[in-house]
N, C-alpha and C positions, 0 to 999 in steps of 0.2 A: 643538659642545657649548654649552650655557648657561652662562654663570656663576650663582653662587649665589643674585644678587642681582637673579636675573632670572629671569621667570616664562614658562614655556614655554607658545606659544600653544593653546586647545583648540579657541577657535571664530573665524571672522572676521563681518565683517560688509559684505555688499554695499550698497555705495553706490546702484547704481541708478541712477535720474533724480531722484533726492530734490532735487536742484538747481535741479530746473525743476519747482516744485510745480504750477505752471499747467496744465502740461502732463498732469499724472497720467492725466486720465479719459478725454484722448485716447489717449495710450499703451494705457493697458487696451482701449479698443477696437479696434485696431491691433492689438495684440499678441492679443488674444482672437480678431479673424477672421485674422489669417494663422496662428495656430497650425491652427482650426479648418480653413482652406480646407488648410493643408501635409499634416492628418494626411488629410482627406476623398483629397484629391488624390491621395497617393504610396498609399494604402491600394486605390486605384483602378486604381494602372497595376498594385498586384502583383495584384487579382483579375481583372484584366484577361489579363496574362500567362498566369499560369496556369491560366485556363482557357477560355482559346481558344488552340485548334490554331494557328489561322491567326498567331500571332504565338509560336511558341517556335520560337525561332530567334537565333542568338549575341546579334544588337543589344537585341532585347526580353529575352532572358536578364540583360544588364550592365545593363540599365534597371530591371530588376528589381530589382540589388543597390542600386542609386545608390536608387532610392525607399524602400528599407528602412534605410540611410546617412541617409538627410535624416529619415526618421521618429523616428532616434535621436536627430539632434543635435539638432531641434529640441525633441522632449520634455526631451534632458539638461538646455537652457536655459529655456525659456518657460515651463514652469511655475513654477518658482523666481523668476525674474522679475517675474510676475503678482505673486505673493505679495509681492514688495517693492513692486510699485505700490498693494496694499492696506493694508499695514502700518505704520506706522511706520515699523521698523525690521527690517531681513532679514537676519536672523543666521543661519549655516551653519557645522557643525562641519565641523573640521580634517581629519577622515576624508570629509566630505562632501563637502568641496572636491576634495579631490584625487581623490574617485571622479568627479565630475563635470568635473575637469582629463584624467582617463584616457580618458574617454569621447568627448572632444570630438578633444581629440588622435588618438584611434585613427579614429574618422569622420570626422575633416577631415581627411587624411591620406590615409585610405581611398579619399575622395572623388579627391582630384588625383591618386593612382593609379589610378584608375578610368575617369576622363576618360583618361587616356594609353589606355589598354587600348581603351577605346571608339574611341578615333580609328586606332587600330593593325587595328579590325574593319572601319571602314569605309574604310580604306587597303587592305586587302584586298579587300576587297567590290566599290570602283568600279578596282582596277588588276589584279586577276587574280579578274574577275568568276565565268571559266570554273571554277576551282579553288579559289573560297570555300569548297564544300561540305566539301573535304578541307581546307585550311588550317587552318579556324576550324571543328574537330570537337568536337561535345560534350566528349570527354576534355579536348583543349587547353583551353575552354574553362570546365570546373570547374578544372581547375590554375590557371589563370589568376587567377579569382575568389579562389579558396584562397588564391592567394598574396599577393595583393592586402591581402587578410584579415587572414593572416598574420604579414606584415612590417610591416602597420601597426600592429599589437596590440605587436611587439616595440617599435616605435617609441615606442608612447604606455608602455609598461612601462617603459623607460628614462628619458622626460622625467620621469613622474610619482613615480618613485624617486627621480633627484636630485632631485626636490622636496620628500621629506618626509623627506633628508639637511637639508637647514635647518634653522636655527630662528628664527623669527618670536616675538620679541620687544618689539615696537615698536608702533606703533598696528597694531589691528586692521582699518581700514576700508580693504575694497578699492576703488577708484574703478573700478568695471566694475560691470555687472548677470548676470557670472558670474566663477568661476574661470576664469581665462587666467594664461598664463606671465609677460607682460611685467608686469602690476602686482603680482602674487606677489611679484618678484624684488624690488620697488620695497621691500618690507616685510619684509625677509630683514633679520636682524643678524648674519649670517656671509656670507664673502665668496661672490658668484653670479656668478664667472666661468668656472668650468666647466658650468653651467646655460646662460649664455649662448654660450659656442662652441659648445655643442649642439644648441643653437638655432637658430643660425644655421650648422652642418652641414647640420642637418632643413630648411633653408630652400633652402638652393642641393642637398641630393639628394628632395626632394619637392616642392618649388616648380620650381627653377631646370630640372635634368634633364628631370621632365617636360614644362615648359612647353617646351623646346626639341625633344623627343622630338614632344609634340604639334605645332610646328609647321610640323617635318618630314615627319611625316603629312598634313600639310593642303597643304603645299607639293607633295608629289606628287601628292596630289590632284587639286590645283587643276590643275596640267600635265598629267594623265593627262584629264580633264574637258576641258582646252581644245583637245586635240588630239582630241575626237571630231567628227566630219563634223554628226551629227544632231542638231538644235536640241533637237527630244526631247529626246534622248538626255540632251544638258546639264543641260535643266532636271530630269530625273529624278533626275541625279545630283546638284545641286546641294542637290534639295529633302531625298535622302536624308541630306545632312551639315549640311546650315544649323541644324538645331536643336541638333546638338552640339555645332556650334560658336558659337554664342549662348551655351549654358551654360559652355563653356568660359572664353570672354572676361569675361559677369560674373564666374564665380567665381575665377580668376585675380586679377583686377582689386583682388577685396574682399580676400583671402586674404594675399596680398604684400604689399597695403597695410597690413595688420594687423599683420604678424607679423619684417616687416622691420625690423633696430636694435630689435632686442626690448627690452632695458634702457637703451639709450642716449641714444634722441631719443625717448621714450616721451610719447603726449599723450593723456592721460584721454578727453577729447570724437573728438577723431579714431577711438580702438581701438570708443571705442562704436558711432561712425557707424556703420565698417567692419566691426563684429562683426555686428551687424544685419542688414547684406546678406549677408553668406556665411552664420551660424548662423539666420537667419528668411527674410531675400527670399529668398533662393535657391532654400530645398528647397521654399517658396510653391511661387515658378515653374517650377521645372521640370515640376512635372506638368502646367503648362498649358501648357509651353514645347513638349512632345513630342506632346501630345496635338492640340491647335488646329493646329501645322502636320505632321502624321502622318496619312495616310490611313489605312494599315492600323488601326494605335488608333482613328478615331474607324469603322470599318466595325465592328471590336469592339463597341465602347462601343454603338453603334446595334442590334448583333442581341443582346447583355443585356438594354438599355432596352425593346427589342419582347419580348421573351420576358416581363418582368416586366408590362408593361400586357396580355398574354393574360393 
């Protein structure tokens, strides 16, 4: 609750990079071509997906989600951001915040269960190649997605309810260039330590679980891969998981760094770095990450591009 003598917050204000004024006009162009190249890119693999035959099948199916995942987070952030590198001052209501804290949470989230899911298809795929067809069957694999879905939405409903249990009283300026957890908490005038166990639950069962889940998958992989006789053989196999596990390691990397000691060892320039790579480089690259090393994708992408110059 507030006391009397205190005014309950309506709006914040993102910091941004207001810090490094130098920098503004490089940022906007930065920020202007990876929005543009994330949305061109992920917009690609899903017209891509759905409709060519030759790639609806589980792996292009899960790439399908993660491209419409990356299309969310980075709209939730980079527009709002632009805006603070044009303005002044980038003020965002209280209701904004926390729809834009629901959103990021539910898709990043989404994401590192996704990745597990994906690694679990092609753990299938290269160790009981003979019986992908039945393992990894459309049905299993709308459940799968559903649930994916599902339990991250529960996830992001939960953080972003204890968050508008608060009340933010105190300075209004977020030191981020969006809504995240860790600086939120920094500007809390009631105590955030049930926010923060929760936080760091959601870190060791969507960070920690999966990333162990994933590389457990890769572990067998890699053993089922190195016991084949045929040189082919290998590099077929290797070629079909190297890009997801490239996506894997950057976004792990950025994600953990982020979101670890949420309130405790909290560093303004660091969250930013870090928010960058997972919420903008990432969902950049992955549509280049799968497509540059994927044959089938770019055999796709080749009989569209011929169809449209007939």
């Amino acid at each position: 609750m507030v006391s009397p003598n205190e005014t309950e917050m309506t709006e914040f204000v993102l910091q941004g990079f207001s810090e490094h004024p130098s920098l503004r006009l490089f940022l906007i162009g930065c920020f202007l071509f990876l929005y543009t190249t994330a949305l061109v890119g992920n917009i690609m693999i899903i017209a891509l997906v759905t409709s060519s035959t030759g790639l609806h099948s589980p792996m292009y199916f899960f790439l399908c989600n993660l491209a419409t995942m990356d299309i969310v987070c980075t709209t939730s952030v980079l527009p709002k951001a632009l805006v603070g590198l044009f303005s002044e001052e980038n003020t965002i209501s209280f209701n904004g915040c926390m729809a834009q804290l629901f959103f990021l949470i539910w898709f990043g989230s989404s994401e590192l269960l996704l990745l597990t899911v994906m690694a679990y298809d092609r753990y299938v795929a290269i160790c009981f190649p003979l019986h992908y067809s039945t393992r990894m069957s459309p049905q299993l694999c709308g459940a799968l997605a559903m649930s994916v879905w599902s339990i991250c939405a529960t996830n992001a409903c939960v953080h972003t309810g204890l968050m508008t249990r608060l009340s933010f009283c105190g300075p209004k300026i977020i030191t981020h260039f969006f809504c995240e957890i860790p600086p939120l908490l920094l500007l809390s005038c009631t105590p955030t330590y049930v926010n923060s166990i929760m936080t760091l639950i959601a870190d060791f069962l969507f960070g920690g679980i999966n990333f162990v889940l994933t590389l457990l998958s890769y572990g067998c992989i890699i053993t089922s891969i190195l016991r084949m006789r045929s040189a082919e053989g290998k590099r077929k196999a290797f070629s079909t998981c190297s890009s997801h596990l490239i996506v894997v390691a950057m976004y792990y990397s950025s994600v953990l760094s982020a979101y670890i000691s949420p309130a405790f060892s909290y560093s303004p320039e660091r969250s930013k770095f870090t928010s960058v790579l997972y919420s903008v480089l990432s969902p950049t690259l992955n549509p280049l990450i799968y497509t540059l090393r994927n044959k089938d994708v770019k055999l796709a992408l080749g009989r569209i591009l011929a169809s449209f110059s007939h």
